[in-house]
N, C-alpha and C positions, 0 to 999 in steps of 0.2 A: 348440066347440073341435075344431080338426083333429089325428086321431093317426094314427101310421103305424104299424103292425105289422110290425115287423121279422124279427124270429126267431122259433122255435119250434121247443122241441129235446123229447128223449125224458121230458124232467120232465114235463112240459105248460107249460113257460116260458115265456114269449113278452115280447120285446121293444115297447114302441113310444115312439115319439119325441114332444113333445109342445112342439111349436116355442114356441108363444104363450105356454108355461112358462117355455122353455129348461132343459126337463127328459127325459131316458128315465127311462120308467118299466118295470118288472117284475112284469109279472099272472104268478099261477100259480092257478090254480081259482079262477078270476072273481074275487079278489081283487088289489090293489097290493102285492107282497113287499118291493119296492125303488125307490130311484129314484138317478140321477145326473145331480145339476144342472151346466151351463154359462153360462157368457154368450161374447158373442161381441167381439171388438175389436178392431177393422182386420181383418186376418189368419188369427188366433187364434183356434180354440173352447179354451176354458179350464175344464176342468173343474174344480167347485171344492167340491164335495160328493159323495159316495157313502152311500147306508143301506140297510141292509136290516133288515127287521122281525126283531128278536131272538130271538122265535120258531123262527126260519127261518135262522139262521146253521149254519153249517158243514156246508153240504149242495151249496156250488160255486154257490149261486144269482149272488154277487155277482160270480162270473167270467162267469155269464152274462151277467151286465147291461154289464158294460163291454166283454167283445166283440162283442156285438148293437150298443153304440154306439159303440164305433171302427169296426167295418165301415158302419156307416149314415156316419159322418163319414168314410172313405176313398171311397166308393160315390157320396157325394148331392153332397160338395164340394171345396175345394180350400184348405181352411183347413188352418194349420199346431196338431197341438195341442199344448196345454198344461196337461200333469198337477199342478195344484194341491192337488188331493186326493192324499193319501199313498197311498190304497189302488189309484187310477189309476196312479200313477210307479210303485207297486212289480210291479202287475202288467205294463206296459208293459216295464217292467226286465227280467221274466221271460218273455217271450214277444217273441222279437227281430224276429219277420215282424210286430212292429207300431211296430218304433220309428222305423222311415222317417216315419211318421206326425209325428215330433218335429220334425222336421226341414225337409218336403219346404215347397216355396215361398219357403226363405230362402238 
């Protein structure tokens, strides 16, 4: 399986993308914290899941995960997205340098 190692911030978080899933996923000390699944269609990356291990909630991990994976999706291509997952839309809601993301290509 190919992954790509995106981020990596002061938590020890690190991002990576993991195509043949159509999943980012969330290591923090060698283990998987989280993951946010898409597919792809025409156009379109579609997020359509977000989790993060319950353990591990309220500590901003799952902000990490989905802007480690909207800058891989602004950075790698040129697909327009779409926030399926509520926890995607609301964050994209709140952080406006990502909503062109919603948009761009149409």
């Amino acid at each position: 399986m190919t992954t790509d190692e995106l981020t990596t911030d002061g938590s020890g978080a690190r991002v990576e993308h993991e195509p043949e899933v159509s999943r980012y996923t969330l290591w923090q000390d060698g283990e998987p914290v989280g993951l946010a699944d898409y597919r792809i269609e025409g156009e379109e990356l579609r997020f359509t899941h977000t989790e993060v291990d319950p353990a591990r909630r309220d500590h901003g991990l799952a902000s990490i995960l989905v802007e480690g994976a909207l800058d891989d999706v602004r950075t790698r291509t040129d697909f327009t997205v779409v926030a399926e997952c509520p926890f995607v839309a609301e964050w994209i809601d709140s952080h406006a340098e990502y909503q062109d993301l919603l948009s761009r290509g149409r």
